[in-house]
C-alpha positions as a Python dict, from the first residue, in 0.01 Angstrom:
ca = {
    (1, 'X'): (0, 0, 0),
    (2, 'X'): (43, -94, 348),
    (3, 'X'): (-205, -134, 587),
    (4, 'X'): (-267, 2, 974),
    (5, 'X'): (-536, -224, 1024),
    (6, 'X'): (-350, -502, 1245),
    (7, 'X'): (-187, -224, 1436),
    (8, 'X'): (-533, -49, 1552),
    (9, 'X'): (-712, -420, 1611),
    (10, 'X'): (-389, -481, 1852),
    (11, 'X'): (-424, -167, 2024),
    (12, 'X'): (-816, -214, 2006),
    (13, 'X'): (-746, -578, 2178),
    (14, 'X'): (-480, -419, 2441),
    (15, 'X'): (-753, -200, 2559),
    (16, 'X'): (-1046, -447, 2595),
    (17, 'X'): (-832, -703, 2756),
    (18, 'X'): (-656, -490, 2976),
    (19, 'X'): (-1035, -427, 3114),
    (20, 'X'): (-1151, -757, 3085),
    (21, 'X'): (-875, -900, 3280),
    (22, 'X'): (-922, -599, 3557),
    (23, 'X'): (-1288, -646, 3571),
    (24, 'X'): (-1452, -927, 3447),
    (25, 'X'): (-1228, -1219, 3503),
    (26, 'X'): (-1306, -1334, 3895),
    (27, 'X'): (-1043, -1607, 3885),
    (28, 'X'): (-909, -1618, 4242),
    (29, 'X'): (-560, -1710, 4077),
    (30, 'X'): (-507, -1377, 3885),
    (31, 'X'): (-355, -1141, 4036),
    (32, 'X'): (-199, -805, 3938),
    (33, 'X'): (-204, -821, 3574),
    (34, 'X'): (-94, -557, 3293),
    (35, 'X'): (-151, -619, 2934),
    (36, 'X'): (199, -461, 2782),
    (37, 'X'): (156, -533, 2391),
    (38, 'X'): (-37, -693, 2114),
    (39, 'X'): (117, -850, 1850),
    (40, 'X'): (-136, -970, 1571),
    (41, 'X'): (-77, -1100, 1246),
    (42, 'X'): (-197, -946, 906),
    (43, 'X'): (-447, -1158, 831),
    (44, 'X'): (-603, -1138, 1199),
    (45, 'X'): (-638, -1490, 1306),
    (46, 'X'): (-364, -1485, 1537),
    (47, 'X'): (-295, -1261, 1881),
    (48, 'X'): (-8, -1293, 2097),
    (49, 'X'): (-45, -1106, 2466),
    (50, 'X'): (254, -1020, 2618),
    (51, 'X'): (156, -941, 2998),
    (52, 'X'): (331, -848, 3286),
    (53, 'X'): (262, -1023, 3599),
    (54, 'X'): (358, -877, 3930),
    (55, 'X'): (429, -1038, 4276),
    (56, 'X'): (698, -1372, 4355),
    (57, 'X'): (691, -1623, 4180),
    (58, 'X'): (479, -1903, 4288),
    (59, 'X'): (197, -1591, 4190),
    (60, 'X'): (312, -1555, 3878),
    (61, 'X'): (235, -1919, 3808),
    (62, 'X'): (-81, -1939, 3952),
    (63, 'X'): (-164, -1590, 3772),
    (64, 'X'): (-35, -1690, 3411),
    (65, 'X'): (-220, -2058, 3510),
    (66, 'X'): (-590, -1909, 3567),
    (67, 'X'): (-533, -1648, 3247),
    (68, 'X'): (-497, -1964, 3036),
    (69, 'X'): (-811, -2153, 3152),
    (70, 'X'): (-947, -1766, 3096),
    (71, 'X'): (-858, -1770, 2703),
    (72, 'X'): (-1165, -1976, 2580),
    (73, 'X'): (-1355, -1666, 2777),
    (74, 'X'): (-1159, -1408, 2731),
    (75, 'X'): (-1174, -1454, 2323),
    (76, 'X'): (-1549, -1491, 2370),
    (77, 'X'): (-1592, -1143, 2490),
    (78, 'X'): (-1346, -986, 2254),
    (79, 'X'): (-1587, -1163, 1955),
    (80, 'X'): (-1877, -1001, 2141),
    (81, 'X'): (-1682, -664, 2142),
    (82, 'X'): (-1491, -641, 1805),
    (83, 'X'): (-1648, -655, 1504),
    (84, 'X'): (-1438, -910, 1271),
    (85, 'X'): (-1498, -1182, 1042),
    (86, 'X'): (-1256, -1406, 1256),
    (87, 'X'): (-1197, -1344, 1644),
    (88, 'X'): (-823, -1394, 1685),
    (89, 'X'): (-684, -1765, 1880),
    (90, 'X'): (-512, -1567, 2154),
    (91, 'X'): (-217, -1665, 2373),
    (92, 'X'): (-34, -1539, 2645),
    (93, 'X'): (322, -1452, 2680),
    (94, 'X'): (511, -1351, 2974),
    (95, 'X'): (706, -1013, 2931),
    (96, 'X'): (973, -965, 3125),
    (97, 'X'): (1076, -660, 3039),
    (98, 'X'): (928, -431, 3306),
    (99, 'X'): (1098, -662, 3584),
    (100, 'X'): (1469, -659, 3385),
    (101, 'X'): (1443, -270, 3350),
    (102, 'X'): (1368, -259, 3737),
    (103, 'X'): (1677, -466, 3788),
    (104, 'X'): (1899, -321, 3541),
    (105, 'X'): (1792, 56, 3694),
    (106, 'X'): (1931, -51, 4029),
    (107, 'X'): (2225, -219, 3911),
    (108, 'X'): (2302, 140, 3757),
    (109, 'X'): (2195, 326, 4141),
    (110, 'X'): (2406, 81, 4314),
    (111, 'X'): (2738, 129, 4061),
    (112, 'X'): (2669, 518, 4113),
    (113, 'X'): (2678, 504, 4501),
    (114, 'X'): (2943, 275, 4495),
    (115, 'X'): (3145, 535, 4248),
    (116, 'X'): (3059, 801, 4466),
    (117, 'X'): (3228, 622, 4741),
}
């Protein structure tokens, strides 16, 4: 018998961060932030964030920078908020993915226009 559990925690977590990041974090550093997925492991000790950060990169840096002096906070709140035997040890990870699908869209546009030609 499998178990849904992890998957509704993550998408609990995904929700509660995505706010506490947007409203509650007043880090100068962070800038615009989205909270893509939550992977979490069965036995819910473990949470890995993948985020997208927008803007060059130098932001990026200082954005993913002041979300990882944020964690010890961050995973306070979520105990406050979720109602576990464990919180979950969180940690960030870039994703990528929004910025290659950008790129890979208007690599597609520009062979289009160029086969249009």
């Amino acid at each position: 018998m499998s178990s849904n559990r992890p998957e509704r925690v993550a998408q609990f977590l995904k929700e509660e961060l995505s706010q506490i990041i947007r409203e509650e974090l007043k880090d100068p550093r962070i800038g615009f932030v989205t909270v893509t997925r939550v992977n979490i492991t069965a036995d819910l000790r473990y949470a890995r964030i993948y985020v997208s950060i927008m803007g060059e990169e130098k932001e990026k840096k200082e954005t993913f920078k002041g979300l990882e002096s944020a964690r010890g906070f961050v995973r306070r709140l979520i105990a406050e908020r979720i109602r576990l035997r464990y919180t979950p040890d969180i940690k960030f990870k870039i994703d990528d993915s929004i910025e290659y699908s950008i790129r890979i869209s208007k690599v597609i546009d520009e062979a289009k226009r160029k086969a249009g030609d």
